[in-house]
C-alpha positions in Angstrom: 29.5 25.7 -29.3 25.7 26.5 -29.9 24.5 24.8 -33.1 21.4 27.1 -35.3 18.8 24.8 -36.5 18.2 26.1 -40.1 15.6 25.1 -42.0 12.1 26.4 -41.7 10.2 23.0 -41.4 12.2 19.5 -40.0 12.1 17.3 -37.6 14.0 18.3 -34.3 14.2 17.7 -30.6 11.9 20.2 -28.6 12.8 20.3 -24.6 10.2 22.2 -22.4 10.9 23.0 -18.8 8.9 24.5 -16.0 10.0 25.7 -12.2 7.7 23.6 -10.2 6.0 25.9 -7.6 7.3 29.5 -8.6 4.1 31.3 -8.0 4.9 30.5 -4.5 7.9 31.2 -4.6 8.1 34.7 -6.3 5.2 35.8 -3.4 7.1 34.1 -0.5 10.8 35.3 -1.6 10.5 38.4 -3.8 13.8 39.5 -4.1 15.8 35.7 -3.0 13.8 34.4 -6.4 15.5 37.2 -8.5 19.1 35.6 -7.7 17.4 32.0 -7.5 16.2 32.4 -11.2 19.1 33.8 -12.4 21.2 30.9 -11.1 18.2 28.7 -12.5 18.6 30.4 -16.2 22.8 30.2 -16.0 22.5 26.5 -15.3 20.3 26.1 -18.2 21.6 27.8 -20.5 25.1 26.7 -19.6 24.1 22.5 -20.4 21.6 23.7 -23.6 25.1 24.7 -24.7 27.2 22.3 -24.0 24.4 20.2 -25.8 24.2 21.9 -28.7 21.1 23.3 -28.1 19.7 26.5 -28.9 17.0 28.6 -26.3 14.2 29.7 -28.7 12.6 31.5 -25.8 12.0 32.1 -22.4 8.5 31.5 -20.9 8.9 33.3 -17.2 9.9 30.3 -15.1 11.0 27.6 -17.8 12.6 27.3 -21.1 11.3 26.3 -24.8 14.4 24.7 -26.5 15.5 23.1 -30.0 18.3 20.6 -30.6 19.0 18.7 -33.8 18.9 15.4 -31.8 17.2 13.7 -29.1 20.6 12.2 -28.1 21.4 15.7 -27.5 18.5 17.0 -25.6 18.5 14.1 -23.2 22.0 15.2 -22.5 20.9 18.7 -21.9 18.7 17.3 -19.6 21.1 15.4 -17.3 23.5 17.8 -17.0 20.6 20.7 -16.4 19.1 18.3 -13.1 22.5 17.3 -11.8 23.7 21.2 -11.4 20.7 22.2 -10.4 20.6 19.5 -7.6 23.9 20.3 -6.5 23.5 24.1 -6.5 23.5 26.2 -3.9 20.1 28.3 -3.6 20.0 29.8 -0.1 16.8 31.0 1.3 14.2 29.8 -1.4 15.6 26.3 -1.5 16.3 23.8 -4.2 14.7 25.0 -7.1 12.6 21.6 -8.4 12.1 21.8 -12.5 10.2 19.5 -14.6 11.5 19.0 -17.9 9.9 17.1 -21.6 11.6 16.5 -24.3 9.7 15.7 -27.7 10.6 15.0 -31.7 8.6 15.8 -34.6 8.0 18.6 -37.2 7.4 22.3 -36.6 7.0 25.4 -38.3 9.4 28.0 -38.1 8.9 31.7 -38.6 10.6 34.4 -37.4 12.7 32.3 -35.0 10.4 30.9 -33.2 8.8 26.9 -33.9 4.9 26.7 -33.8 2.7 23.5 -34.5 1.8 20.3 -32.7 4.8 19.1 -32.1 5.1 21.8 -29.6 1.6 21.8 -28.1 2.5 17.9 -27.3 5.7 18.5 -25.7 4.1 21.1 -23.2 1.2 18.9 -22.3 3.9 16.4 -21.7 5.7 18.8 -19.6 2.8 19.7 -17.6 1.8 16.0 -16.7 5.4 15.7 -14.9 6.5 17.0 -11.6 9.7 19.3 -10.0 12.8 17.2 -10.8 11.2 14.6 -12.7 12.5 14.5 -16.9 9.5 13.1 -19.2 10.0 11.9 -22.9 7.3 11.1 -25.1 7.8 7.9 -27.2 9.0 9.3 -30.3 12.0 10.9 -28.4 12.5 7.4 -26.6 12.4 5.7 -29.7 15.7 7.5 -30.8 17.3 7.7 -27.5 16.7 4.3 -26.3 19.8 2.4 -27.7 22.2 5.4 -27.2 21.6 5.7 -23.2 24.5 7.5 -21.3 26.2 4.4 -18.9 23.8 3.7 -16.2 20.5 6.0 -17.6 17.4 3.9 -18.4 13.9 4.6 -19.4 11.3 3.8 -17.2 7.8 3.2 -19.1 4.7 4.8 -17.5 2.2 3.6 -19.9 -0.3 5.2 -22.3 -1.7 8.7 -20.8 -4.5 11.3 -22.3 -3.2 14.7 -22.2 -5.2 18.1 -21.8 -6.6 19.1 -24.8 -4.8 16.1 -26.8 -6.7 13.7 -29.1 -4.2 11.0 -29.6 -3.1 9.6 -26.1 0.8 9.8 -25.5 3.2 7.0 -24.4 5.1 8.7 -21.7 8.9 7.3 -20.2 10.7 9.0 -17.0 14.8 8.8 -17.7 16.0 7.6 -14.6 19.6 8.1 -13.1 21.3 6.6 -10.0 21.7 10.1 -8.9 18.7 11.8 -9.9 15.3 11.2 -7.8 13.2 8.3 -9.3 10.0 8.1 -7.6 7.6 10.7 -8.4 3.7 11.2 -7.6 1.8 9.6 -10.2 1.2 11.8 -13.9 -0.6 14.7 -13.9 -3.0 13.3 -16.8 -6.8 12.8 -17.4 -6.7 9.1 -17.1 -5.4 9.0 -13.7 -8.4 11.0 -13.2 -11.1 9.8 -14.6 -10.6 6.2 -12.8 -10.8 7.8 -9.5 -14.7 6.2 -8.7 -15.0 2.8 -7.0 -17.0 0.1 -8.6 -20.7 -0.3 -7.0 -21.1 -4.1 -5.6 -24.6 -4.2 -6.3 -26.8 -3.1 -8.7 -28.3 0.2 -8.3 -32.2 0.4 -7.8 -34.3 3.1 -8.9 -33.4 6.9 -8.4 -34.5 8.0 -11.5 -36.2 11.2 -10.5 -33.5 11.8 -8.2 -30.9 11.1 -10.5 -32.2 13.7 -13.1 -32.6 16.5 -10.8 -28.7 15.7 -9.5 -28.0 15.9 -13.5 -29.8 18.9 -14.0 -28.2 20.5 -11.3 -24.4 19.5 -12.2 -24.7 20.6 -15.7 -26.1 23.9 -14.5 -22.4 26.2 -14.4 -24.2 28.5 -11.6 -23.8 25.3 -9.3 -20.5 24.8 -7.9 -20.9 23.1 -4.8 -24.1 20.6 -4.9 -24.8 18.8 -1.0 -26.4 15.3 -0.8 -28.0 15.5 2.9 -29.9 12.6 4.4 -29.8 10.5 7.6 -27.1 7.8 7.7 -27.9 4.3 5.6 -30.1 7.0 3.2 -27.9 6.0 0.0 -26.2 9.1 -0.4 -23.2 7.9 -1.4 -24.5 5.0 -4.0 -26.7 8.0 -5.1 -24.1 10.7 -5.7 -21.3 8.0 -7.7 -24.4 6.8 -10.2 -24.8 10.7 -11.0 -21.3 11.5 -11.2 -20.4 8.1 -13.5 -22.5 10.2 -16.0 -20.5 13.1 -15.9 -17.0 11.6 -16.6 -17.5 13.4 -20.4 -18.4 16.7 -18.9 -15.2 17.5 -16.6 -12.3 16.9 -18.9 -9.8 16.5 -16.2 -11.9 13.6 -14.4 -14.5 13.0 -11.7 -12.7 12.0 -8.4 -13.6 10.4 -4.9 -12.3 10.9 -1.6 -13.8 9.3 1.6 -13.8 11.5 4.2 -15.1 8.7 7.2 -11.5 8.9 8.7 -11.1 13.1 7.9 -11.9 14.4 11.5 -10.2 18.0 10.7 -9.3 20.5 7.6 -5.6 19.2 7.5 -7.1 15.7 7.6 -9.4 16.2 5.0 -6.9 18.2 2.7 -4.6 15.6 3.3 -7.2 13.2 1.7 -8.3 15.0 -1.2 -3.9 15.6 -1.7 -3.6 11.6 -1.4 -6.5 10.5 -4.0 -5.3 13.1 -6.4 -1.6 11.7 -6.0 0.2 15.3 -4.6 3.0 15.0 -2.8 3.0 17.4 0.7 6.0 20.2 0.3 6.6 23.2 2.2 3.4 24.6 0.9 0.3 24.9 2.7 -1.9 22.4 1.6 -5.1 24.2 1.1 -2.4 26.4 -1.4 -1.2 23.6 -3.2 -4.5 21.9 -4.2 -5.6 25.6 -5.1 -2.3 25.4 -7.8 -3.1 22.7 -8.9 -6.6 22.4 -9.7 -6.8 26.0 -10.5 -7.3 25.5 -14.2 -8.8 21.6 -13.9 -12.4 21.3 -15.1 -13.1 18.4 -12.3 -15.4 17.3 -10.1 -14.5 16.1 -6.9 -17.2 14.2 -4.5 -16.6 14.6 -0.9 -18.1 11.3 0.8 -18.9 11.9 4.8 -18.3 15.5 5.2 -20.3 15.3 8.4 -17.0 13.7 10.1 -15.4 17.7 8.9 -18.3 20.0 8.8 -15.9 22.5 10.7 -14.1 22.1 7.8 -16.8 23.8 5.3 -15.2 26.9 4.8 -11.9 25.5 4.0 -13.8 23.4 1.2 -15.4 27.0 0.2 -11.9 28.5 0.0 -11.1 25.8 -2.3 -13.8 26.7 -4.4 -12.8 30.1 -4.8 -9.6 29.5 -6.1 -10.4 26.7 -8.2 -13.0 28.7 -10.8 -13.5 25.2 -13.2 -13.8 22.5 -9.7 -17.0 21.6 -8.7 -17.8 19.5 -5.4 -20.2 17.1 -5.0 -20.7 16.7 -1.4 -22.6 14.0 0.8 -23.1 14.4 4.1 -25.6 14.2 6.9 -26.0 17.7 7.5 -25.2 20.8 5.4 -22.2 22.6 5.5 -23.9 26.3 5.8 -21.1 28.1 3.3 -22.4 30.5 0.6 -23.3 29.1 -2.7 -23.8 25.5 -1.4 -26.8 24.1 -3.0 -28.8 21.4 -1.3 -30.9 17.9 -2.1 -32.3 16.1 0.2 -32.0 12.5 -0.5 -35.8 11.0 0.3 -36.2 7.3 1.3 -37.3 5.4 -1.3 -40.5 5.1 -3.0 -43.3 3.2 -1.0 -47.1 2.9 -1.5 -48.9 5.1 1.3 -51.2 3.6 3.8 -54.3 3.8 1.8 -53.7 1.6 -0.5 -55.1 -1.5 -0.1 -54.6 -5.0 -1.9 -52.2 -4.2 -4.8 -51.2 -6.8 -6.7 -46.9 -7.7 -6.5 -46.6 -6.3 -10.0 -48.0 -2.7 -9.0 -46.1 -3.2 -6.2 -42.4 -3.3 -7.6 -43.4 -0.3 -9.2 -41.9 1.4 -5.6 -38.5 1.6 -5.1 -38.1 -0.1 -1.9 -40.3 -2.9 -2.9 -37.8 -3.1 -6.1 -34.8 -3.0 -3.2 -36.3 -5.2 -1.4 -36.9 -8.1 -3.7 -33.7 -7.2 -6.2 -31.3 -7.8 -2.8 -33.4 -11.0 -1.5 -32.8 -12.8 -4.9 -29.1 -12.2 -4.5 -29.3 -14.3 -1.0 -32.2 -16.5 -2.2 -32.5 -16.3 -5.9 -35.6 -18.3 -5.7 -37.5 -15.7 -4.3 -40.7 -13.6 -5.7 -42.8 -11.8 -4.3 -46.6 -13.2 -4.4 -50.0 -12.0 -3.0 -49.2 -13.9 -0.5 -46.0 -12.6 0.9 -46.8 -8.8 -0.4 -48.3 -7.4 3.0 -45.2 -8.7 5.3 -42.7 -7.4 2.4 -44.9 -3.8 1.9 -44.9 -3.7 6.0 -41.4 -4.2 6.7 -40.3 -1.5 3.7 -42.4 0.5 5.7 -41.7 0.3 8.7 -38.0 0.5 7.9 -38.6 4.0 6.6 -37.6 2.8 3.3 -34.1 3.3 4.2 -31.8 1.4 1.4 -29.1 0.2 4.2 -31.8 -0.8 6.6 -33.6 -3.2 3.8 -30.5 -4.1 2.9 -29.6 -5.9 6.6 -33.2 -6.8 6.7 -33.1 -9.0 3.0 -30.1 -10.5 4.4 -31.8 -12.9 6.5 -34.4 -13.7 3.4 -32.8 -17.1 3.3 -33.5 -17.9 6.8 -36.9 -16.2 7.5 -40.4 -15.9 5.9 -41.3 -12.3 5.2 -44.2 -12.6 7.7 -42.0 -13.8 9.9 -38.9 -11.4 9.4 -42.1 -8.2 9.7 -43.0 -9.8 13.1 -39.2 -10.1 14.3 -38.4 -6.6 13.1 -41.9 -5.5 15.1 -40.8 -6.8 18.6 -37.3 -5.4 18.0 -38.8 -1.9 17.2 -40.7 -1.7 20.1 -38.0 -3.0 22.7 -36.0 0.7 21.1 -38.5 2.9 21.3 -37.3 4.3 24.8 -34.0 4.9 24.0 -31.7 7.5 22.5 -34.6 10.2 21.9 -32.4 12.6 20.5 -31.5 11.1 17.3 -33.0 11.7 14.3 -36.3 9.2 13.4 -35.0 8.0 10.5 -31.6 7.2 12.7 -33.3 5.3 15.3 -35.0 3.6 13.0 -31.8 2.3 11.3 -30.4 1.6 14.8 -33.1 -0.5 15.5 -32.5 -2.1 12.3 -28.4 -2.7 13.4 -29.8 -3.8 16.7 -32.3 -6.4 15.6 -29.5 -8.2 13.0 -26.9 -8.4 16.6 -29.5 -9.8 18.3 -29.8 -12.4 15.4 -26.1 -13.5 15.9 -24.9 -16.2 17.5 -22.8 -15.2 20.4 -19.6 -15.9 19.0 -20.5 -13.9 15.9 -21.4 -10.8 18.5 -18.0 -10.6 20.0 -16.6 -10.9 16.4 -18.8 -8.0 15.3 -17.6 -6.0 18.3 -13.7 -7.1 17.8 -14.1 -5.9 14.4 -14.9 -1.9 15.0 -11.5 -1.8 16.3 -10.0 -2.3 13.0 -9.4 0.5 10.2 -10.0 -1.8 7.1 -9.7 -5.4 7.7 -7.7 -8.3 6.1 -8.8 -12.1 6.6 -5.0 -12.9 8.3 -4.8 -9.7 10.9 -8.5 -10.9 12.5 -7.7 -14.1 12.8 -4.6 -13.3 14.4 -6.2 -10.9 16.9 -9.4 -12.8 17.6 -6.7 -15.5 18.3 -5.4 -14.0 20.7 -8.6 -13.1 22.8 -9.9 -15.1 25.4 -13.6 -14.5 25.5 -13.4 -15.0 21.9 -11.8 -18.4 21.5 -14.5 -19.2 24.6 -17.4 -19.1 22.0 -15.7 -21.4 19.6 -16.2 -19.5 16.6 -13.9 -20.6 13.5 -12.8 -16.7 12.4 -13.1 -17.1 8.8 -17.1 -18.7 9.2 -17.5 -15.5 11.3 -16.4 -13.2 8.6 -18.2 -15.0 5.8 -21.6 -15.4 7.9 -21.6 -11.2 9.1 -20.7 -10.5 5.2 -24.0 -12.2 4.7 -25.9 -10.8 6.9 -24.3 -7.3 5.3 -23.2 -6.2 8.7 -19.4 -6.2 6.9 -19.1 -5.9 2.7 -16.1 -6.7 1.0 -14.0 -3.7 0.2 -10.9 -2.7 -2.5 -8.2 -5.0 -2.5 -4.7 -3.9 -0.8 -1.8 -5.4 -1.8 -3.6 -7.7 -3.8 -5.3 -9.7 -0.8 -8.9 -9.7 -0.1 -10.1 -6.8 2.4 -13.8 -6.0 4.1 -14.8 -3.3 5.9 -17.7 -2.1 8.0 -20.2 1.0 7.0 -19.2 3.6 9.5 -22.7 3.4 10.5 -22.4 0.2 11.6 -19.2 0.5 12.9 -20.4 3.3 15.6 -23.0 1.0 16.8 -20.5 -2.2 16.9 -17.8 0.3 18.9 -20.9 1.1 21.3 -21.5 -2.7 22.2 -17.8 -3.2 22.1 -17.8 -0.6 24.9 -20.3 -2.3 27.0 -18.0 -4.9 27.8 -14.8 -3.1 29.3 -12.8 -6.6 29.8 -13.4 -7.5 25.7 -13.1 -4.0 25.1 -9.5 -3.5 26.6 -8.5 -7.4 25.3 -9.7 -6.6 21.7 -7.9 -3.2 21.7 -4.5 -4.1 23.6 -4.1 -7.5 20.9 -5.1 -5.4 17.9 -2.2 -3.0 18.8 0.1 -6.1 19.5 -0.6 -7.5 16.1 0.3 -4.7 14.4 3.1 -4.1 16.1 4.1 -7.2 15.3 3.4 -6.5 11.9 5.5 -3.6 11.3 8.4 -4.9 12.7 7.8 -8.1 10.3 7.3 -5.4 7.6 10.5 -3.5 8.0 12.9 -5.8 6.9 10.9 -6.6 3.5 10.6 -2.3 3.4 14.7 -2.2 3.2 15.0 -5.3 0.9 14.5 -6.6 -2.6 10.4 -6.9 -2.0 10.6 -3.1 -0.9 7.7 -2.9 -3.6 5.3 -5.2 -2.4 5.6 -4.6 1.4 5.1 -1.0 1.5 2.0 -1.8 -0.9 1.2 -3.9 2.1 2.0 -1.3 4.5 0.4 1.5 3.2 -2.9 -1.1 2.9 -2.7 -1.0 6.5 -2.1 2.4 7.3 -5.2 3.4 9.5 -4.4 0.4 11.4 -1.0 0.9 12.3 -2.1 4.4 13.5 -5.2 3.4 15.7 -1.9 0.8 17.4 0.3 3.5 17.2 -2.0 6.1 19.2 -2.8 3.3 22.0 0.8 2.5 22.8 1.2 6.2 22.7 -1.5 6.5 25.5 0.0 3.0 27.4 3.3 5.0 27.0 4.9 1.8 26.0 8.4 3.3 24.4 9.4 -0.3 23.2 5.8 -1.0 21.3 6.4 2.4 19.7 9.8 1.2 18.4 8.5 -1.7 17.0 5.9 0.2 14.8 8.0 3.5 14.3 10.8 2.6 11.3 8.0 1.3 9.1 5.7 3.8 9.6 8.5 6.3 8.9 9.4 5.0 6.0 5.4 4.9 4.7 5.1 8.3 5.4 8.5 9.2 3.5 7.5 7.4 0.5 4.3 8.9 0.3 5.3 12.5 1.2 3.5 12.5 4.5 5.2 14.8 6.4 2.8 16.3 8.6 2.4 12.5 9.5 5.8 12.4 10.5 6.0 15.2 12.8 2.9 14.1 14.8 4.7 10.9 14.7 7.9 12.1 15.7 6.4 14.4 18.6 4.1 11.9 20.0 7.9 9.7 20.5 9.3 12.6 22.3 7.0 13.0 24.2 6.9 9.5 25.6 10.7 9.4 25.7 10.6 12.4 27.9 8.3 10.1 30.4 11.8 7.1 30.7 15.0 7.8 33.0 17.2 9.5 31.4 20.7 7.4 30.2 23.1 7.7 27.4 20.8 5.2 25.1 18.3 7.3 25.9 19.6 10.5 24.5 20.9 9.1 21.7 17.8 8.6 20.5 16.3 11.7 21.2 18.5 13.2 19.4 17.9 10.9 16.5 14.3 11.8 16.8 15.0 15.8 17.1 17.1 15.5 13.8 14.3 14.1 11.9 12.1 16.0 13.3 14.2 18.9 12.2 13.9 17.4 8.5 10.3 17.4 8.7 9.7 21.1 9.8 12.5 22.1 7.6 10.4 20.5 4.8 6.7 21.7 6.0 7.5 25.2 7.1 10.9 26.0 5.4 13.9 27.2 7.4 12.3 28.7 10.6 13.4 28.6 14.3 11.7 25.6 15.8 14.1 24.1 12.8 17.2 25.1 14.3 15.7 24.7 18.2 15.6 20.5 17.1 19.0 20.7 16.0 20.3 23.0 18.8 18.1 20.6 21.1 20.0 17.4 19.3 23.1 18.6 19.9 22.4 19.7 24.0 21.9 16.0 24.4 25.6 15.0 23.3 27.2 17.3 25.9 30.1 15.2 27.3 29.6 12.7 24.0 30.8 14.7 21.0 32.7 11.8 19.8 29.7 9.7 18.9 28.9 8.6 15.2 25.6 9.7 16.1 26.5 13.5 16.2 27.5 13.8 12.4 24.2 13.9 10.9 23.1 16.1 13.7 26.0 18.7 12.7 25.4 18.1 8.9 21.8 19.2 9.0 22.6 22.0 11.1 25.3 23.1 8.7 22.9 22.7 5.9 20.0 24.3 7.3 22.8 27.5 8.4 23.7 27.4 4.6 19.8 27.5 3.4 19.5 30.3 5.7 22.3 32.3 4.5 24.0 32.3 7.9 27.5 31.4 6.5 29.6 31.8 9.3 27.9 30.0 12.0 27.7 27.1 9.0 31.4 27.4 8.8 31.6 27.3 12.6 29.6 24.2 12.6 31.5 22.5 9.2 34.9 22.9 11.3 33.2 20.7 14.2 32.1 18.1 11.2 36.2 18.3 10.1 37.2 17.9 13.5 34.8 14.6 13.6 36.6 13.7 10.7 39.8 13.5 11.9 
């Protein structure tokens, strides 16, 4: 029985929904979407119903709907997602909706409801994603002690909507057989937090600043490149201008480090990950286009010179996106229409000609201000004098006035005059001079700089610099392990943790964002070339460091995987996903050693990372790479077994990158070759249910029946 709310002005229960994706969807499936949204509005409308609900209209892909409780619209909402999950929807796939539901008062006239109330409950809407029901905390409020048996709420916190003043509390209703974990809330505060802190405080820049200012206000400008040699302070300089402009792009200023990015579907990926999308189906370049289309943001690109193939893909973006600005740093330009450039100078220093100038004209330059602002933080004693002025004006100098390279050079204030840290840094310039002549000057210069601080370290510390470049991101308890492990290491006598803390002084490592709550450090990837370089030079180290890096975290997953599956499932994939880039450099060198029992050690947990985050590209370059080592062992019944495990979820993957398309059905069809002779293995029914599912999907009905009778005959 439908129920008509009556008067013109009360307080009801609004419920928005919204078919996640159906842009797509209409231009991928033209006339499969015309049945799909039929079924999609007949399920709907069917539990709005049987809720006593009433549709006040239909907005193209969703639903605006009015119930006289909230007790009622939650219902509405249940029963909508379970028929919708269990429908079947043939060749477009599961249709995923997001659904709101909101109280308050509205206007009516003529039908229809108008006022606040409704504005709030959309933006609510839109925060959520596909499959996912939101409620805003007046709706929880009344629903909270009348909860259908097993539903909860599940509070996630105080968000700023689009074009809201007040912020909303916002609750997920989670059921046992619903899907619970969801990418985090579309909402400006998840945006606007997106810029690391800066360890140090930030010297001088004004005039660059302004002109970076100028420039980003300016709406001609929508793609603004920071170039400069490495160690230059592009990125320090690019996060101070952009921390101003967190008011000026309502939907938030965000970073993404591109130093691991070596492709486009790399550096997508990124972007994707620090703007907390989920991979679907959908190509990604398309899904960031949707959903940043209509987001006034500003998104920095750190490193783009690891992806400057990858410039017209970030141009593409831009023409899709007519609000997103990037602001892009990188050591060369990307050569794509409508970039705009700025070269980053060095800083400030006084020119040859001048001649005795006292230390307070002096800090007047910006390296001199570097200079003597980082040697207080190692020896907060220090000033600079008439006396010292000449060595500290000469070694700004003749480190180019590079930030990074007077950064390594104050690092040794506390153990070196200024006269006699210029005359070191002299005889080290001069031993370099001969080499690598096709570098930039500025970048030989800051390789000498790198060069003179290894020479400084004791030899223990050396190999513990060199160990180091192995690692993606390092945690205190993983080197020590490692180095541990390592002959020519434990040969120098070097207690690990002293290691760490004395090359974090000398800024050759800096401490980095905490994962998992545990200290981490990491190296400039600067520095970490030159350290890889050195590492190189010693092929026994090299191959030691490497082959008991890839042991340890091994080791680790496999430790790993039994927390993944239990009750601290939370706090070990945190831990996991901290180590991600690791567990791929190990994965990739037992991948080259071809060392199928490393590779199961590391594979469940890294599965199960990718899962939860939605990685699936990562899985099917996971699951490949497998394969293809498998094909290298003799071939036995174990052996097959697994390959066909590994072709299913393979199989899932594709199905769930590319839709249903033949290399889906060739992994199933290639799973079930491998149980010729064996069809009474327990192995074979998932193998047959995907197959039967992805016959269904495809519309194929008979060969799904044909392949549901083998599942029966299983059965029996």
């Amino acid at each position: 029985m439908v129920t008509t709310v009556e008067p013109a002005s009360q307080t009801l229960a609004f419920l928005f929904t919204d078919i996640e994706g159906s842009t797509r969807l209409w231009e991928q499936y033209r006339e499969r979407m015309k049945d799909a949204l039929e079924c999609h509005d007949a399920i709907l409308r069917e539990a709005v119903e049987a809720s006593n609900g009433r549709v006040v209209k239909s907005t193209g892909d969703g639903f605006m709907v009015v119930f006289a409780s909230a007790t009622d619209g939650l219902s509405a909402c249940l029963k909508a997602q379970h028929d919708l999950a269990s429908a079947s929807w043939g060749e477009t796939g599961a249709l995923r909706v997001r659904m709101a539901l909101h109280v308050g008062e509205a206007a009516r006239r003529n039908g229809d409801y108008y006022g606040p109330t409704l504005n709030r409950a959309a933006r609510v809407m839109s925060a959520g994603h596909g499959g996912q029901v939101l409620l805003s905390a007046a709706a929880a409020a009344l629903v909270v002690d009348q909860l259908p048996e097993g539903t909860t709420l599940r509070d996630l916190g105080e968000h700023r909507l689009k074009d809201l003043g007040r912020p909303e509390r916002v609750f997920q209703l989670v059921h046992p057989d619903l899907p619970a974990s969801f990418p985090p809330l579309v909402v400006l505060s998840h945006r606007t937090s997106e810029l690391p802190g800066e360890p140090s405080a930030f010297v001088g820049r004004a005039g660059e600043l302004k002109k970076i200012r100028e420039r980003l206000e300016d709406e001609s400008v929508r793609l603004l490149t920071l170039t400069g040699p490495g160690g230059i302070g592009k990125t320090r300089l690019a996060l101070h201008a952009a921390a101003d402009q967190v008011d000026r792009f309502e939907d938030g200023v965000v970073f993404v480090d591109l130093s691991a990015a070596r492709d486009s579907a790399s550096m997508l990926a990124a972007i994707a990950r620090r703007l907390g999308l989920h991979e679907t189906r959908e190509p990604l370049l398309d899904e960031l286009a949707r959903e940043l289309r209509e987001q006034r943001l500003l998104l920095i690109l750190d490193n783009f010179e690891q992806v400057t193939a990858s410039a017209p893909t970030a141009a593409q973006l831009l023409l899709g996106c007519p609000r997103l600005k990037l602001l892009v740093t990188s050591r060369e330009a990307l050569h794509v229409r409508g970039e705009h450039l700025f070269a980053v100078p060095p800083l400030s220093l006084p020119s040859q000609a001048q001649r005795q100038v006292s230390g307070e004209q002096l800090v007047r330059y910006e390296a001199i201000q570097l200079f003597v602002e980082r040697a207080r933080e190692v020896r907060p004693e220090f000033r600079l004098t008439d006396d010292n002025a000449d060595a500290v004006v000469e070694i700004c100098r003749r480190l180019d006035g590079l930030p990074l390279a007077i950064e390594l050079a104050t690092a040794r204030i506390n153990v070196f005059s200024p006269e006699a840290l210029r005359d070191r840094l002299s005889s080290r310039l001069g031993l370099l001079h001969g080499g690598a002549q096709d570098l930039p000057a500025r970048q030989q210069t800051l390789r000498a700089t790198i060069e003179w601080s290894y020479q400084l370290l004791e030899p223990g510390e050396q190999r513990l610099f060199e160990l180091l470049s192995v690692f993606s991101g390092i945690s205190f308890d993983a080197v020590e392990a490692v180095a541990g492990k390592i002959d020519d290491l434990r040969g120098t006598g070097i207690d690990t943790l002293d290691g760490l803390a004395s090359l974090a002084d000398k800024s050759l490592i800096r401490q980095a964002e905490a994962g998992a709550g545990e200290p981490r450090l990491a190296m400039l990837e600067t520095i970490r070339e030159y350290a890889t370089e050195r590492l190189d030079d010693l092929p026994d180290f090299s191959a030691a460091a490497r082959r008991a890096h890839a042991v340890y975290f091994a080791d680790f997953a496999q430790r790993q995987w039994g927390d993944l599956t239990g009750e601290r499932g939370d706090t070990a994939l945190a831990s996991t996903a901290a180590e991600t880039e690791n567990l791929r450099v190990a994965w990739h060198y037992w991948v080259v050693e071809r060392d199928l029992d490393q590779l199961n050690r590391l594979v469940d947990s890294l599965w199960l990372l990718y899962d939860r985050q939605g990685s699936y590209h990562g899985t099917i370059e996971l699951t490949t790479e497998l394969l293809n080592v498998l094909a290298s062992t003799p071939s036995t019944p174990e052996r097959a077994v697994q390959e066909a495990t590994l072709r299913t979820s393979l199989a899932r993957a594709l199905m769930a990158v590319n839709g249903y398309t033949q290399e889906v059905e060739d992994a199933y069809t290639g799973a079930l070759e491998l149980f010729e002779g064996q069809r009474e293995l327990p192995q074979l029914f998932p193998v047959l249910r995907g197959l039967a599912t992805f016959y269904n999907y495809r519309a194929e009905f008979d060969k799904g029946a044909e392949v549901g009778q083998e599942i029966l005959r299983l059965a029996d």
